[in-house]
TIMARTOR-858487 format. One record per residue: residue number from 1; residue in one letter; x, y negated, z negated of N, C-alpha, C in turn. Coordinates in nm, 4 decimals, always signed. Layout:
TIMARTOR-858487
R   i aa      n.X      n.Y      n.Z     ca.X     ca.Y     ca.Z      c.X      c.Y      c.Z
R NUM  a        X        Y        Z        X        Y        Z        X        Y        Z
...
This chain:
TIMARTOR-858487
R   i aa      n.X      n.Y      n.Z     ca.X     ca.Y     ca.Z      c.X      c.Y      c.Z
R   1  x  -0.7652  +1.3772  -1.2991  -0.8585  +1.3895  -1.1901  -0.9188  +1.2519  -1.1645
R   2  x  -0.9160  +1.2120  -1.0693  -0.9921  +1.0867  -1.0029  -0.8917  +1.0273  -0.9283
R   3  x  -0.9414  +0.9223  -0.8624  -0.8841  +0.8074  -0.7158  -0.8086  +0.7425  -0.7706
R   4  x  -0.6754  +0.7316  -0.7646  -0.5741  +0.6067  -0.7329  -0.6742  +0.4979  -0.7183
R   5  x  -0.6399  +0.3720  -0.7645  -0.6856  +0.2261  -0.8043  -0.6834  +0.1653  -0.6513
R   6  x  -0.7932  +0.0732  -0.6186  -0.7759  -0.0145  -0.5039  -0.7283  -0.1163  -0.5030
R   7  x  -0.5970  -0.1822  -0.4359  -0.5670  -0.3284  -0.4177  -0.6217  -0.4295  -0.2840
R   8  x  -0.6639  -0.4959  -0.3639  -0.7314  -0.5972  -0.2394  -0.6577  -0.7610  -0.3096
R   9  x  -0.6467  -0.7670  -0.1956  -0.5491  -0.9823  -0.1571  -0.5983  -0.9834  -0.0781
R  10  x  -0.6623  -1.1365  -0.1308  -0.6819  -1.1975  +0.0355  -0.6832  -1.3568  +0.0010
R  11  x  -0.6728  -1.4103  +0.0689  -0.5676  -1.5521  +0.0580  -0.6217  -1.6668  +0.1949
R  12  x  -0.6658  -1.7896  +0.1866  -0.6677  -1.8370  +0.3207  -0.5127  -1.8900  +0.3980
R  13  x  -0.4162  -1.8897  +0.3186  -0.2547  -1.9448  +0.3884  -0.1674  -1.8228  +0.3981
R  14  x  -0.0587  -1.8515  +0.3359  +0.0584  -1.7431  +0.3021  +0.0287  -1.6054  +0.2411
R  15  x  +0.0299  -1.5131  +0.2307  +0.0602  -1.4138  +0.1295  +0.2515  -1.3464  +0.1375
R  16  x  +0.2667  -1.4066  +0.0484  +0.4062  -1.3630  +0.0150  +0.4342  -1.2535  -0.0769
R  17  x  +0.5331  -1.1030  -0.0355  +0.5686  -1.0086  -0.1232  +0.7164  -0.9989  -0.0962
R  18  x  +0.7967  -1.0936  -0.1857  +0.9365  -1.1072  -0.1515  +0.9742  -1.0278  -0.3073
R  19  x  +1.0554  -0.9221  -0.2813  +1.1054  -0.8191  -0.3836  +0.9975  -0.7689  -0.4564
R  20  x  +0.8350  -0.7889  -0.4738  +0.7627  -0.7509  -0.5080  +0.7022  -0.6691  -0.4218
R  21  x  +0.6348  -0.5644  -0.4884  +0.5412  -0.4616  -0.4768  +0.3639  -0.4931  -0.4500
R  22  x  +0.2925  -0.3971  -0.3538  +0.1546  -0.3284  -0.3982  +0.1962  -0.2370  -0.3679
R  23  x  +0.1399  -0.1477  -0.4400  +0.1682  +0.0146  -0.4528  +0.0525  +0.1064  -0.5113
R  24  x  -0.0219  +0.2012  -0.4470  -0.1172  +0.2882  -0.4938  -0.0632  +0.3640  -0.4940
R  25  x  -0.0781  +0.5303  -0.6033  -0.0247  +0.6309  -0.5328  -0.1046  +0.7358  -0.6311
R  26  x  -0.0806  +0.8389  -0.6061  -0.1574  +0.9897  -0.6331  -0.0985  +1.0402  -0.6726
R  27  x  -0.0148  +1.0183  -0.8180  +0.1079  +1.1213  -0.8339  +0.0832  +1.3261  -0.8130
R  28  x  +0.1664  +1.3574  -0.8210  +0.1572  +1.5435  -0.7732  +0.1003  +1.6050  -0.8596
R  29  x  +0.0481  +1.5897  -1.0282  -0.0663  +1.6278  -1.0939  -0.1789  +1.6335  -1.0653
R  30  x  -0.2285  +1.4915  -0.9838  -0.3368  +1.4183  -0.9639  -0.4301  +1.4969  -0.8475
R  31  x  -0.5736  +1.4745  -0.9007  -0.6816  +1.5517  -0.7660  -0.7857  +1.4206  -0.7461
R  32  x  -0.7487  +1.3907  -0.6223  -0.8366  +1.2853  -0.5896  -0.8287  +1.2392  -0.4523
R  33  x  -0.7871  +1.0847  -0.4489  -0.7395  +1.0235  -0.3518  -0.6388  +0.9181  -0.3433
R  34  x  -0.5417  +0.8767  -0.2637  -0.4634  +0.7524  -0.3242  -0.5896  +0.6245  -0.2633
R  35  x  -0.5641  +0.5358  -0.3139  -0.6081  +0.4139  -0.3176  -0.5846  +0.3398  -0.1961
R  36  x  -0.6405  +0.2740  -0.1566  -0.6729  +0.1724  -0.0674  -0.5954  +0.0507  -0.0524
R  37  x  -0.5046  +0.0171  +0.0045  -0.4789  -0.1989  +0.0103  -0.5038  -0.2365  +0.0938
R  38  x  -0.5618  -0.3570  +0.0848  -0.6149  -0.4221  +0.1663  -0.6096  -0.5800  +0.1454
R  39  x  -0.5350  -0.5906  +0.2497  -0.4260  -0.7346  +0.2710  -0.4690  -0.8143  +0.3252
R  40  x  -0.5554  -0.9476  +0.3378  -0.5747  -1.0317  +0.4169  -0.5567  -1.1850  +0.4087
R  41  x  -0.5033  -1.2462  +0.5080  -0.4299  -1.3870  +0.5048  -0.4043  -1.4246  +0.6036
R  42  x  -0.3770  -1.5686  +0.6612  -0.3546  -1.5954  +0.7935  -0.2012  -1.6216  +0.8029
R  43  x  -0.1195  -1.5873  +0.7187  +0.0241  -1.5301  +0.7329  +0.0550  -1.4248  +0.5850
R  44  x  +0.1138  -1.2680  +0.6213  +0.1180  -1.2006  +0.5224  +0.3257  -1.1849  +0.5679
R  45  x  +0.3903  -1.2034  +0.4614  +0.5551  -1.1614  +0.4696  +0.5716  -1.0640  +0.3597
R  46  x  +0.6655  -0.9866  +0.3932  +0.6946  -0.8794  +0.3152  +0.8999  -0.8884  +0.3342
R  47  x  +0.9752  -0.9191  +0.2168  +1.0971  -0.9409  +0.2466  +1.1588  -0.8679  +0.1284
R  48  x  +1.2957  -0.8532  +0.1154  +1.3747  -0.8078  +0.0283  +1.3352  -0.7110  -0.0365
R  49  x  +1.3190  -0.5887  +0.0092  +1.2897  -0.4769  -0.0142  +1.1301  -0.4755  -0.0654
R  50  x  +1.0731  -0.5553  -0.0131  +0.9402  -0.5551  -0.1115  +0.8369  -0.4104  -0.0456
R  51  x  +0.7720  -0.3780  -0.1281  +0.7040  -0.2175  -0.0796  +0.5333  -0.2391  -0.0809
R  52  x  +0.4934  -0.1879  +0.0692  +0.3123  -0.2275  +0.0316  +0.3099  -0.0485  +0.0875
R  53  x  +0.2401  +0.0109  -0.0352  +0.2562  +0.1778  +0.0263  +0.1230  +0.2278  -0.0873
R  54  x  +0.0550  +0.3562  +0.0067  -0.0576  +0.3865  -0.0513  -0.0053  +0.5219  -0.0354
R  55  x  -0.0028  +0.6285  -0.1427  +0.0290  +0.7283  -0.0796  -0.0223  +0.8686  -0.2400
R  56  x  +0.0040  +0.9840  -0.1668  -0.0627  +1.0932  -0.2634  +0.0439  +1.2037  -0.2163
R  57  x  +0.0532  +1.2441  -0.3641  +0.1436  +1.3687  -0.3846  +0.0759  +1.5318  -0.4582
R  58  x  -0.0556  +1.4710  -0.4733  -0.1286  +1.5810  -0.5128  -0.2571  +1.6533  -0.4305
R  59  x  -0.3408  +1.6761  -0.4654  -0.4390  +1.7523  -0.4098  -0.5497  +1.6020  -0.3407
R  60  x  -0.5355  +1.5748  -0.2130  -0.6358  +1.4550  -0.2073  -0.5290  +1.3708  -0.0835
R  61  x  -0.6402  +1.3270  -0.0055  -0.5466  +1.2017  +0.1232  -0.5204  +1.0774  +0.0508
R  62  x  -0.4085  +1.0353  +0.0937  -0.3522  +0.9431  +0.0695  -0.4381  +0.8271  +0.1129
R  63  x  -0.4650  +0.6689  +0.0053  -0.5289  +0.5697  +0.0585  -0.5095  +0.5062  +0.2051
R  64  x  -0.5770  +0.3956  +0.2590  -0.5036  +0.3226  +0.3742  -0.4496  +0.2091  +0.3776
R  65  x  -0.3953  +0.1444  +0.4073  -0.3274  +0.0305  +0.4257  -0.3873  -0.0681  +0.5131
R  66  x  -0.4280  -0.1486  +0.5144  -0.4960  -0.2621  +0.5987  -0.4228  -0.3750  +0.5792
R  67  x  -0.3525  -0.4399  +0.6678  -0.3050  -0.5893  +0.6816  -0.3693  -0.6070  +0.8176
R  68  x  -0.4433  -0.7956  +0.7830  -0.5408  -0.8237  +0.8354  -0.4515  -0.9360  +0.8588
R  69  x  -0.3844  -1.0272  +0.9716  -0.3052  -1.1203  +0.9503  -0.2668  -1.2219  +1.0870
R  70  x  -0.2888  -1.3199  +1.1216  -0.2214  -1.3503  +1.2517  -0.0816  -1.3424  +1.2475
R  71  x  -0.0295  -1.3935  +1.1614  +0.1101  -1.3207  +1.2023  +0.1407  -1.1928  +1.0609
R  72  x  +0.2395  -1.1131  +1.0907  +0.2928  -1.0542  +1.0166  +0.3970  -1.0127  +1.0323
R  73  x  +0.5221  -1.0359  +0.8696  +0.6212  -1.0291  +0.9279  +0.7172  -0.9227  +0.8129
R  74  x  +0.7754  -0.8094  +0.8332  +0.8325  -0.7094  +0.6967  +0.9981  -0.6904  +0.7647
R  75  x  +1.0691  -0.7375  +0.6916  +1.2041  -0.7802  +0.6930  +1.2706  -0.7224  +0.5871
R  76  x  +1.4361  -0.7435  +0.6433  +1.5060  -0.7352  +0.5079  +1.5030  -0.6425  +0.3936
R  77  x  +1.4785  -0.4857  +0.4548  +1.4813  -0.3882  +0.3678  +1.3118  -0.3710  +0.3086
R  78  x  +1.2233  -0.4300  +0.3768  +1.0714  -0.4637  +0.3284  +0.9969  -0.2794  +0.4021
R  79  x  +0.9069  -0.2368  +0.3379  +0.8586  -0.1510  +0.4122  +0.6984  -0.1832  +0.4023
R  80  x  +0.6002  -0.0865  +0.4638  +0.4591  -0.1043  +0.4948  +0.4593  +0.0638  +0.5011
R  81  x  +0.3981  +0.1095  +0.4126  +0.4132  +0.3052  +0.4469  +0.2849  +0.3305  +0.3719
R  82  x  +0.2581  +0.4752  +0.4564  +0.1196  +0.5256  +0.3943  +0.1688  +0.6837  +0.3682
R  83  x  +0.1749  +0.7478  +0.3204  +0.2191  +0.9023  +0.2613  +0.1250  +1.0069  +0.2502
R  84  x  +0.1222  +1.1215  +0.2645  +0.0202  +1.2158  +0.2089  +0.1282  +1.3731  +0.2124
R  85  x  +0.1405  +1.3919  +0.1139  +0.2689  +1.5440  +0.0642  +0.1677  +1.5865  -0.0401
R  86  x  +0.0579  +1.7311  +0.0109  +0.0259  +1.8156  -0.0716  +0.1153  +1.9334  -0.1745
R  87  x  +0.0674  +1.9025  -0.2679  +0.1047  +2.0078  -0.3900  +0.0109  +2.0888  -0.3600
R  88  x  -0.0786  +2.1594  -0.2886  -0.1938  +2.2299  -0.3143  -0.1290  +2.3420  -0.2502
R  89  x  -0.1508  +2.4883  -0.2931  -0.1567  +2.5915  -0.2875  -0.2648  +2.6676  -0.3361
């Protein structure tokens, strides 16, 4: 029971997530909320499958995703996803 963890970056140049991850999530046991990221930089890239995803599989909304960025750019198998799939019955 409790909230998925918050990620916060924030950077004054680049933020680079090339094959790397942020990832919150709520696994389908879990009663809470997913977690929060929150991305900020005056260029954020996301490449080679890299994953920025907040998401919940149990009882509770999924965190949000915030990229704050003049440019932004997710390539090359890269995703940006937010999820919410209740287990609750």
């Amino acid at each position: 029971m409790g909230n998925a963890g918050r990620i916060k970056i924030r950077a004054d140049g680049t933020i680079s997530f090339d094959s790397g991850d942020a990832i919150s999530t709520l696994e389908f046991t879990g009663i809470g909320r997913g977690g929060d990221i929150d991305i900020t930089g005056q260029t954020v890239l996301a490449t080679n499958g890299a994953q920025l995803s907040t998401s919940t599989a149990g009882q509770g909304d999924s965190g949000n995703l915030t990229i704050a960025a003049n440019t932004l750019s997710i390539q090359d198998r890269a995703e940006a996803t937010v999820s919410s799939l209740s287990t609750y019955f």
